[in-house]
Biopython code that builds the backbone (N, CA, C, O; Angstrom):
import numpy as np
from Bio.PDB.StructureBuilder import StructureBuilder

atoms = [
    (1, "UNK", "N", (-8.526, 17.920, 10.295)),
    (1, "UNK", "CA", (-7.724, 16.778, 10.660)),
    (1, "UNK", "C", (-7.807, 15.737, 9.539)),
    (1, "UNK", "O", (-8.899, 15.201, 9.348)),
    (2, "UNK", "N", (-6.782, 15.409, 8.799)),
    (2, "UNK", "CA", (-6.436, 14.693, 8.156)),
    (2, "UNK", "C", (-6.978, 12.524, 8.251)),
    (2, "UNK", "O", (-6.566, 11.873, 9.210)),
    (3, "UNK", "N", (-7.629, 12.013, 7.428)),
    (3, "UNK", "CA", (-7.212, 10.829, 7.912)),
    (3, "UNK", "C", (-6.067, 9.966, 7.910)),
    (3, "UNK", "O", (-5.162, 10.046, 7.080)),
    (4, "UNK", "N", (-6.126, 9.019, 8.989)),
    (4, "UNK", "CA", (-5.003, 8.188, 8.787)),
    (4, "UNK", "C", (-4.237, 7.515, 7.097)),
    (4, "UNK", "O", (-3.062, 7.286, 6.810)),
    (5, "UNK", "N", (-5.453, 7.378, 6.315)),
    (5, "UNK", "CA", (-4.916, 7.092, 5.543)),
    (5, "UNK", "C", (-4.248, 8.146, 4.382)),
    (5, "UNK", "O", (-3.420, 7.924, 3.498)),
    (6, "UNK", "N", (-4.910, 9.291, 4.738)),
    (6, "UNK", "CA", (-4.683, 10.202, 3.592)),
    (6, "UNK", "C", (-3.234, 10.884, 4.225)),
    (6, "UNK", "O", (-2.396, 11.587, 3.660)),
    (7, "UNK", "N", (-3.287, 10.456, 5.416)),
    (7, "UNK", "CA", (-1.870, 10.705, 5.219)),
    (7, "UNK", "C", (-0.595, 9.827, 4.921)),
    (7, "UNK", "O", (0.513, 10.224, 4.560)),
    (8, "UNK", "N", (-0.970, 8.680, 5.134)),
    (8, "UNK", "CA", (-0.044, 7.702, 4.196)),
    (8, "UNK", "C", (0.161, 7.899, 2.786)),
    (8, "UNK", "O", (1.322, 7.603, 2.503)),
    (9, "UNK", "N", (-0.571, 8.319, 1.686)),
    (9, "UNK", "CA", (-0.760, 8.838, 0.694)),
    (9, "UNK", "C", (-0.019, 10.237, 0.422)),
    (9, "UNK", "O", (0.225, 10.518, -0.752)),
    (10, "UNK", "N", (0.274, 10.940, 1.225)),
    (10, "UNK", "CA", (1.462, 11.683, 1.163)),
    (10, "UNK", "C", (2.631, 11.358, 1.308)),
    (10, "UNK", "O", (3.503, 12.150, 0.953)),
    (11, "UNK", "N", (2.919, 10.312, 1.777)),
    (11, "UNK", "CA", (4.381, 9.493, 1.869)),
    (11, "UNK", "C", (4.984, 9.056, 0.843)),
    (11, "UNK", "O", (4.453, 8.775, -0.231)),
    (12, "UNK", "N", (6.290, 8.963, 1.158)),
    (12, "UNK", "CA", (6.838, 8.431, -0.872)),
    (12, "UNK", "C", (6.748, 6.969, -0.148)),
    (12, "UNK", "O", (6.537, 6.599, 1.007)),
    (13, "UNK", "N", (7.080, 6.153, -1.715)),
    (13, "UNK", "CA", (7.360, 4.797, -1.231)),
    (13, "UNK", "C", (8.515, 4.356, -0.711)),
    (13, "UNK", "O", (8.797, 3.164, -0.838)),
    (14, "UNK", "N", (9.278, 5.129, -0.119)),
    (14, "UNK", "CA", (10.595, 4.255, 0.733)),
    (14, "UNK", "C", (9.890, 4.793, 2.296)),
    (14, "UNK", "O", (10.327, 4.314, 3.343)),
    (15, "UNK", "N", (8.733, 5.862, 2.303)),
    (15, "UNK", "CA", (8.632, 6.144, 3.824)),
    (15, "UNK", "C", (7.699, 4.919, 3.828)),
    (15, "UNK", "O", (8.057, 3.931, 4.469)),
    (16, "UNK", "N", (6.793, 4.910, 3.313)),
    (16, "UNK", "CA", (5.828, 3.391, 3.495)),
    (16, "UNK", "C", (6.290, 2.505, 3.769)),
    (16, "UNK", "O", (5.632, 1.910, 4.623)),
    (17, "UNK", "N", (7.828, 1.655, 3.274)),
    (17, "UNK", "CA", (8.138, 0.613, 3.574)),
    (17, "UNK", "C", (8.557, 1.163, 4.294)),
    (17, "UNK", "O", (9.237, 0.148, 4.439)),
    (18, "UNK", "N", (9.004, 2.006, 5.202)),
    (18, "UNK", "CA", (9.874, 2.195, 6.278)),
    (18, "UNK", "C", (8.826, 1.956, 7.732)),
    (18, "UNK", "O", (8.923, 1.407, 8.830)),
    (19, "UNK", "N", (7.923, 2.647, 7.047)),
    (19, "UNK", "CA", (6.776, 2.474, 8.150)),
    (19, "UNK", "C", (6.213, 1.059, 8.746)),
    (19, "UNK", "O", (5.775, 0.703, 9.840)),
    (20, "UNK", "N", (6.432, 0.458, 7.539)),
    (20, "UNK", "CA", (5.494, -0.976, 7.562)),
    (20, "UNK", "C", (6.567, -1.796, 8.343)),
    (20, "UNK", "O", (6.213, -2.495, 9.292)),
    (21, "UNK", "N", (8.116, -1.707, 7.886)),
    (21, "UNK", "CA", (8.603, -2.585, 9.037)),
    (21, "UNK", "C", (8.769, -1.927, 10.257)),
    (21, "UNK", "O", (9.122, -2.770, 11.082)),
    (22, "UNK", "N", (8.677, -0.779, 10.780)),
    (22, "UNK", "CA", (8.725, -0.629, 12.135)),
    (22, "UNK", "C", (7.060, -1.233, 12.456)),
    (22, "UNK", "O", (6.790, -1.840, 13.492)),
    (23, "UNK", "N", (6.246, -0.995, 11.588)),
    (23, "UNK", "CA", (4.702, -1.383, 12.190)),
    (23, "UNK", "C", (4.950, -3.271, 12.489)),
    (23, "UNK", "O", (4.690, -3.924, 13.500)),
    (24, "UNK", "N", (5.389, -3.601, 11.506)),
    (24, "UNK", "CA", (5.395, -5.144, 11.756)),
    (24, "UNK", "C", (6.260, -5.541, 12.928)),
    (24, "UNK", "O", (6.149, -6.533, 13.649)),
    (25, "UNK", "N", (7.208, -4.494, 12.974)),
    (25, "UNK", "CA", (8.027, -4.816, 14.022)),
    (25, "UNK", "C", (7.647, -4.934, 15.285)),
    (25, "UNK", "O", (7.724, -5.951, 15.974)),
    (26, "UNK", "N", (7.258, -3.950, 15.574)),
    (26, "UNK", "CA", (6.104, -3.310, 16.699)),
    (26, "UNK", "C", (4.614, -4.587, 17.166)),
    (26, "UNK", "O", (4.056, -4.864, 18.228)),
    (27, "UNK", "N", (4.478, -4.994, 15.936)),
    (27, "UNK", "CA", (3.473, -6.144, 16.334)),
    (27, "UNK", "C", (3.898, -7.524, 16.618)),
    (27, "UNK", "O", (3.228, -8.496, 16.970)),
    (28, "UNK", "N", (5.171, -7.397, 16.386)),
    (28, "UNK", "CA", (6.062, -8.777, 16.621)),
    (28, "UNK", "C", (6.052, -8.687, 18.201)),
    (28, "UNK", "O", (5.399, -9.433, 18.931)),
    (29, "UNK", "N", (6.844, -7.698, 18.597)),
    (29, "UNK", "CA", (7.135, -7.017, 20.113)),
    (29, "UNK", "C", (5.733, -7.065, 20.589)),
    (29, "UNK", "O", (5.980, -7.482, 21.720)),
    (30, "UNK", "N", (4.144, -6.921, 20.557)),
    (30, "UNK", "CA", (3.440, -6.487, 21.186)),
    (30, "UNK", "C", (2.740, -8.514, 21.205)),
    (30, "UNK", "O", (2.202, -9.062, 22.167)),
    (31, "UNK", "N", (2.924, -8.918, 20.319)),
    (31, "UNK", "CA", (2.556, -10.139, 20.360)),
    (31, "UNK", "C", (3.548, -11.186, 21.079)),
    (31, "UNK", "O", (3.283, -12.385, 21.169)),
    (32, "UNK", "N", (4.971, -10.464, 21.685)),
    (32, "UNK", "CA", (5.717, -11.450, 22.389)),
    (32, "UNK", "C", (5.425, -10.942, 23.485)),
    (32, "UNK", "O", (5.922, -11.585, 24.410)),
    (33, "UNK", "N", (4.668, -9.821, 23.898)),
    (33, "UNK", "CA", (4.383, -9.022, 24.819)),
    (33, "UNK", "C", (3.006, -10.053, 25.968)),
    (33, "UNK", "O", (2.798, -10.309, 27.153)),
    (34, "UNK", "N", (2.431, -10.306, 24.655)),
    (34, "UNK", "CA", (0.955, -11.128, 24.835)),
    (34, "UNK", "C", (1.448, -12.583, 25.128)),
    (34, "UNK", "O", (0.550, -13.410, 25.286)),
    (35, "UNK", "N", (2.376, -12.896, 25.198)),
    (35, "UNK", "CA", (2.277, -14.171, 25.512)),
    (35, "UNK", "C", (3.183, -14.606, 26.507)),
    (35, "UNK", "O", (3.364, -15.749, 26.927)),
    (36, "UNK", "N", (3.945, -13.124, 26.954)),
    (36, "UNK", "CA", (4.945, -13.544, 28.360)),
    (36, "UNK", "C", (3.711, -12.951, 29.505)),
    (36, "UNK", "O", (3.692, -13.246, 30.700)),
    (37, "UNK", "N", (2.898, -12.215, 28.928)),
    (37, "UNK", "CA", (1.381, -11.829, 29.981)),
    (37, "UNK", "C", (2.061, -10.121, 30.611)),
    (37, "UNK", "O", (1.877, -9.679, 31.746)),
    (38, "UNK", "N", (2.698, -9.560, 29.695)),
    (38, "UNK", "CA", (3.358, -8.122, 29.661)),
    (38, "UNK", "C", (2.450, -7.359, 29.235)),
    (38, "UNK", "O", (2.187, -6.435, 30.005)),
    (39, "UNK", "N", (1.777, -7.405, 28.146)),
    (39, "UNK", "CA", (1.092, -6.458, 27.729)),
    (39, "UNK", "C", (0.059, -6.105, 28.495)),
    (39, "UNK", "O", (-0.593, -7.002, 29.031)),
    (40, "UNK", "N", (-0.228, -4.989, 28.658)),
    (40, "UNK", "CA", (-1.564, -3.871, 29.598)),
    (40, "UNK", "C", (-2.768, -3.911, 28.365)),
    (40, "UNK", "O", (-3.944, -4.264, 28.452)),
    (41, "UNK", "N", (-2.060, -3.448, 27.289)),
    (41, "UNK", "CA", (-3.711, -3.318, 26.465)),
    (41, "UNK", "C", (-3.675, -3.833, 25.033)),
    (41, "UNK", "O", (-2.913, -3.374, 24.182)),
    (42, "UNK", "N", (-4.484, -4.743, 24.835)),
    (42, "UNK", "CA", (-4.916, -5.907, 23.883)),
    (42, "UNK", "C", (-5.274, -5.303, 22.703)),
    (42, "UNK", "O", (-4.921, -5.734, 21.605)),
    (43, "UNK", "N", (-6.129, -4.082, 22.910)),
    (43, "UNK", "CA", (-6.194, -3.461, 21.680)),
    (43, "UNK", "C", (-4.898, -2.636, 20.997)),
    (43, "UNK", "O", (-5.217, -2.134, 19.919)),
    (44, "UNK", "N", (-3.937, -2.465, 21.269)),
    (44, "UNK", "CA", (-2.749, -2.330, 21.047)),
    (44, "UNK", "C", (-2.392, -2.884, 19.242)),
    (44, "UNK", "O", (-2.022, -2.210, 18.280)),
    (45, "UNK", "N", (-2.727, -4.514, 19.368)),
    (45, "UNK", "CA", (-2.249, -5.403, 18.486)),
    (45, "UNK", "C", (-3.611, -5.202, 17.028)),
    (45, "UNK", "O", (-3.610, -5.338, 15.805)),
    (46, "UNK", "N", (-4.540, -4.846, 18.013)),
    (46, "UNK", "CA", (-5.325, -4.318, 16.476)),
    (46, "UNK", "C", (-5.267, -3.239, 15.989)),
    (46, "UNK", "O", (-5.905, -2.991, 14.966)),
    (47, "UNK", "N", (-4.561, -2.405, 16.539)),
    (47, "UNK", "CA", (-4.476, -1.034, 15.865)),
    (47, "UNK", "C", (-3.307, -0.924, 14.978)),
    (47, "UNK", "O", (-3.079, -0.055, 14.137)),
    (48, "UNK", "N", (-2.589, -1.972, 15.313)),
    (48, "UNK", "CA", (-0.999, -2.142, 14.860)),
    (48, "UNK", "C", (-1.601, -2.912, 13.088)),
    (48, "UNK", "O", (-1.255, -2.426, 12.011)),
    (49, "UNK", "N", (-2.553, -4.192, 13.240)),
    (49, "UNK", "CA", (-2.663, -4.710, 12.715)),
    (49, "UNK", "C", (-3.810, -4.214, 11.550)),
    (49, "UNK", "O", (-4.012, -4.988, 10.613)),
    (50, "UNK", "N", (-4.691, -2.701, 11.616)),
    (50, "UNK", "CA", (-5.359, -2.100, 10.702)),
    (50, "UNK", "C", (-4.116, -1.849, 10.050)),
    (50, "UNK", "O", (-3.879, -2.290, 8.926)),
    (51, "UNK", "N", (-2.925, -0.827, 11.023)),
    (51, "UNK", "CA", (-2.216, 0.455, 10.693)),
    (51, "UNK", "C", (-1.045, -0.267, 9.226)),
    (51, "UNK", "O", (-0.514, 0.317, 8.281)),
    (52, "UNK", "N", (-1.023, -2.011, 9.729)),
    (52, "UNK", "CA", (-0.226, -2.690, 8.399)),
    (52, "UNK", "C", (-0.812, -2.500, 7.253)),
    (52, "UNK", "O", (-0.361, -2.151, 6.162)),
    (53, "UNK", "N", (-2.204, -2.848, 7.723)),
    (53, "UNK", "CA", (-3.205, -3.533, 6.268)),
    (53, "UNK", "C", (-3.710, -1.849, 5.435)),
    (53, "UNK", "O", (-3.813, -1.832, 4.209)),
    (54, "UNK", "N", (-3.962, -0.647, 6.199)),
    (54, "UNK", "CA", (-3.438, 0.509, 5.527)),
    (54, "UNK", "C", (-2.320, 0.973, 4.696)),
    (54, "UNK", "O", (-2.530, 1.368, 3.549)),
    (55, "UNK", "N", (-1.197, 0.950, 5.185)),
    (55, "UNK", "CA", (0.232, 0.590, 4.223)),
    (55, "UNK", "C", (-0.217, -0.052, 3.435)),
    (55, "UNK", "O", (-0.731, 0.629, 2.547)),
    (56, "UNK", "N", (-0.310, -1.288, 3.261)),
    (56, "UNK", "CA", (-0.439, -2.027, 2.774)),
    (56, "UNK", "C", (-1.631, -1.531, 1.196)),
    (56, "UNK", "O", (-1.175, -1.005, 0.180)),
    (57, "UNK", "N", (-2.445, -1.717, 1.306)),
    (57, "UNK", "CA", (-3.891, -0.996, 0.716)),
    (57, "UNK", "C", (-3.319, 0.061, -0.352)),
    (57, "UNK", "O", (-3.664, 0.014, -1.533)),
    (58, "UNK", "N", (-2.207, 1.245, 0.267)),
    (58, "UNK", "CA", (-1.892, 2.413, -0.147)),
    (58, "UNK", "C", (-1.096, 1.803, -1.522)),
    (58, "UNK", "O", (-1.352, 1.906, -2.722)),
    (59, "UNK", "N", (0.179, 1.001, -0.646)),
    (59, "UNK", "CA", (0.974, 0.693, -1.462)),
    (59, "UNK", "C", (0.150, -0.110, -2.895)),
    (59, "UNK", "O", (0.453, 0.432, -3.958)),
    (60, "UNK", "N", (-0.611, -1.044, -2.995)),
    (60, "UNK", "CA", (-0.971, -1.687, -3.726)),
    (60, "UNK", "C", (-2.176, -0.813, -4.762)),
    (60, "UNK", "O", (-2.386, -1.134, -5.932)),
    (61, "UNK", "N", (-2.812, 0.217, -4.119)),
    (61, "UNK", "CA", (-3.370, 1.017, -5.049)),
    (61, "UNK", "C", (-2.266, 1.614, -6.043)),
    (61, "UNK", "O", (-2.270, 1.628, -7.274)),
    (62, "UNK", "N", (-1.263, 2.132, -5.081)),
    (62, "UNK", "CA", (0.119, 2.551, -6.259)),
    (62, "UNK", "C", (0.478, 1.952, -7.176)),
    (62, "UNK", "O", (0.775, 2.409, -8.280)),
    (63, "UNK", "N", (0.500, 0.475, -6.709)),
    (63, "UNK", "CA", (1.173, -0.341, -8.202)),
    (63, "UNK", "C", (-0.366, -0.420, -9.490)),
    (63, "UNK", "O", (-0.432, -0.497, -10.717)),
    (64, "UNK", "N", (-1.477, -0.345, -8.276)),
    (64, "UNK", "CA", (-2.246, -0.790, -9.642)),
    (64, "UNK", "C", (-2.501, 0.837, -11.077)),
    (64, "UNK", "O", (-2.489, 0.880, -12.307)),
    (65, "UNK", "N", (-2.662, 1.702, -10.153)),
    (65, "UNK", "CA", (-2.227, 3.325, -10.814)),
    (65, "UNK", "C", (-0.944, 2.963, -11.922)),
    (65, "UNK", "O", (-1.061, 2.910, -13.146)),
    (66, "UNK", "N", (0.264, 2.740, -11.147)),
    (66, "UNK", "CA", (1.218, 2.817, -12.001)),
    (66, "UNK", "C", (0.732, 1.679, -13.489)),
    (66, "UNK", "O", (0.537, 2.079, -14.637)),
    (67, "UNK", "N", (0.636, 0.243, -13.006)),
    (67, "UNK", "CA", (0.078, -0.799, -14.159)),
    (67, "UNK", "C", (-0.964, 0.220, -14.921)),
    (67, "UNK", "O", (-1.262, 0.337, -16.110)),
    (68, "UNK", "N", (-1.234, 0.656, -14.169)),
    (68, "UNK", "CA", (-2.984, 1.343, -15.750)),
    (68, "UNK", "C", (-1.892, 2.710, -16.244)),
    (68, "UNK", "O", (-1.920, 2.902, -17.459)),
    (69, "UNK", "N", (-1.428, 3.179, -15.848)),
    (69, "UNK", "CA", (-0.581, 4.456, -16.760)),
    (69, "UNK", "C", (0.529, 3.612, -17.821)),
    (69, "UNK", "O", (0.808, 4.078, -18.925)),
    (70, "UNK", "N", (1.127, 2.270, -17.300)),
    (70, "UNK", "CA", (2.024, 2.183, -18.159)),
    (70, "UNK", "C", (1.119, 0.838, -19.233)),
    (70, "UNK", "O", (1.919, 0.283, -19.986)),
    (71, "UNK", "N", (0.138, 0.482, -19.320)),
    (71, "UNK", "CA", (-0.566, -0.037, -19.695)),
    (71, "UNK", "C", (-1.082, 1.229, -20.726)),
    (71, "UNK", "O", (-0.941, 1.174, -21.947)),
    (72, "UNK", "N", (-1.679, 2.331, -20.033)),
    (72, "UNK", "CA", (-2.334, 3.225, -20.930)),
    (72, "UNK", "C", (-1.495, 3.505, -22.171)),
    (72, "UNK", "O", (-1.875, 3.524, -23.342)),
    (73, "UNK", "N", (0.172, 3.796, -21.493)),
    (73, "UNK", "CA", (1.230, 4.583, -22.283)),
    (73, "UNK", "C", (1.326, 3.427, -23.494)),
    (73, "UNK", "O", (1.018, 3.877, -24.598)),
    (74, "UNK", "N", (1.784, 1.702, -23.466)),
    (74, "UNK", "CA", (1.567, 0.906, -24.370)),
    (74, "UNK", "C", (0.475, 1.139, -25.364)),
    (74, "UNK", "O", (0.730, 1.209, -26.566)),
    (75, "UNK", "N", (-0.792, 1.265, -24.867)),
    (75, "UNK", "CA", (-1.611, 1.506, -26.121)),
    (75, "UNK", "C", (-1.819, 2.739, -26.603)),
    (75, "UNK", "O", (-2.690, 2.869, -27.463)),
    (76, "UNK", "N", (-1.201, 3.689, -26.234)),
    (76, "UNK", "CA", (-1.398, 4.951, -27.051)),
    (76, "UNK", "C", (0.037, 4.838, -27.839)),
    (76, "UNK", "O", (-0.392, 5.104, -28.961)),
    (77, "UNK", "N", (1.050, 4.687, -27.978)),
    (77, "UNK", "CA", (2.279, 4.280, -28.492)),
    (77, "UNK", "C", (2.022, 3.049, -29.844)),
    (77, "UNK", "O", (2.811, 3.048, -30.789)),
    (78, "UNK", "N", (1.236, 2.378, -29.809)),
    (78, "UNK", "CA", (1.100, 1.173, -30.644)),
    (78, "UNK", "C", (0.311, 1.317, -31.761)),
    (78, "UNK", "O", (-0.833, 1.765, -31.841)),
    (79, "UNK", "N", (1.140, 0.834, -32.729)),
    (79, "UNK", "CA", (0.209, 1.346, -34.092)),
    (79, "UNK", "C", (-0.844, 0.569, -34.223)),
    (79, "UNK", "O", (-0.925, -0.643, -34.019)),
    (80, "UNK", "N", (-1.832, 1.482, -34.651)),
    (80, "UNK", "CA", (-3.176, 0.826, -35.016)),
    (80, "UNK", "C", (-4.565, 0.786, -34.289)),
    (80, "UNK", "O", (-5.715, 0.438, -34.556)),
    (81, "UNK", "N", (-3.693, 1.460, -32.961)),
    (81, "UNK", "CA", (-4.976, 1.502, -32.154)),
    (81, "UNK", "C", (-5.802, 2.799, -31.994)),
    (81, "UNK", "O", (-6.744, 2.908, -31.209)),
    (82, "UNK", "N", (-5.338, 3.804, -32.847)),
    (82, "UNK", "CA", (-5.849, 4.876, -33.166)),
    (82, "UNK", "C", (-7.784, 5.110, -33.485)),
    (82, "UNK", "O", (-8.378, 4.177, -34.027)),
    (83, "UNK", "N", (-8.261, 5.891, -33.243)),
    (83, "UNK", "CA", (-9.549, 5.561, -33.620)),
    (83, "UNK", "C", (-9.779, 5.912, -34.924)),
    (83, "UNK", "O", (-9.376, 7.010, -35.308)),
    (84, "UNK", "N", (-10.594, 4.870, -35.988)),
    (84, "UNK", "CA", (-10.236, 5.313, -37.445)),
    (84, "UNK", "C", (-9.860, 4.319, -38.021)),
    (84, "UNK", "O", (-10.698, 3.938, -38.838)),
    (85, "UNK", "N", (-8.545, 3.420, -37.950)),
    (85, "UNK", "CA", (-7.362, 2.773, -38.136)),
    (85, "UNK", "C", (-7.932, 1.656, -38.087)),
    (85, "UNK", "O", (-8.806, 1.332, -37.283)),
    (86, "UNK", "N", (-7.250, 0.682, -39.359)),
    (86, "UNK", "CA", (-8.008, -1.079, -39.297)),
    (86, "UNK", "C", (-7.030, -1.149, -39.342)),
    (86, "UNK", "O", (-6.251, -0.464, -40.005)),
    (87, "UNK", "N", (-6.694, -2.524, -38.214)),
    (87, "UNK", "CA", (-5.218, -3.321, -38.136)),
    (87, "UNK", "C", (-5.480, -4.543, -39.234)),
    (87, "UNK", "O", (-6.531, -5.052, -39.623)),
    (88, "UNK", "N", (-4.114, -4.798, -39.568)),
    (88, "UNK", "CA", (-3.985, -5.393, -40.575)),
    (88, "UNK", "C", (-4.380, -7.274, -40.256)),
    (88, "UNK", "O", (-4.134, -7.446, -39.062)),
    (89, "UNK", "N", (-4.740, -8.261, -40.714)),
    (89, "UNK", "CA", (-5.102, -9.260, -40.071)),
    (89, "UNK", "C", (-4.814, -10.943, -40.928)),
    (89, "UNK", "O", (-5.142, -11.987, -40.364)),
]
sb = StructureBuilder()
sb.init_structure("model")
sb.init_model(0)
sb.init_chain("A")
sb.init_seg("    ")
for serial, (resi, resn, name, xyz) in enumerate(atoms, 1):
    if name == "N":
        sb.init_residue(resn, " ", resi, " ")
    sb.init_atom(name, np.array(xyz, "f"), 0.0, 1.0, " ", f" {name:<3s}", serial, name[0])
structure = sb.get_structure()
């Protein structure tokens, strides 16, 4: 059995955002739920509210991956940074 998060990590990034607004959505609804005195179970709104901050987590490891590859790709591309090589000064 898979974890919750590792399976977010199989998702592309348009299913993530897709996920995250039905999740936010869902906590909008469960928190108007909580205050007309509708809702049955309270823990409801924290499971909603890990299941964002997961998305969330996933997505932002992605951008920082992507920043260090295209960061990496800049300095291997750039003259001088070769090992060996004195830049000029």
């Amino acid at each position: 059995m898979a974890s919750k998060t590792a399976e977010l990590r199989e998702l592309t990034d348009e299913q993530l955002l897709e996920r995250a607004e039905s999740s936010k959505e869902e906590l909008f609804n469960l928190r108007f739920q909580l205050a007309t005195g509708q809702l049955d179970d309270s823990s409801s709104i924290k499971k909603v509210r890990h299941e964002i901050a997961r998305i969330a987590t996933v997505m932002s490891q992605r951008d920082i991956e992507e920043a260090r590859a295209t960061a990496t790709d800049a300095e291997a591309g750039a003259p001088g940074t070769e090992p060996g090589t004195e830049s000029e000064q």
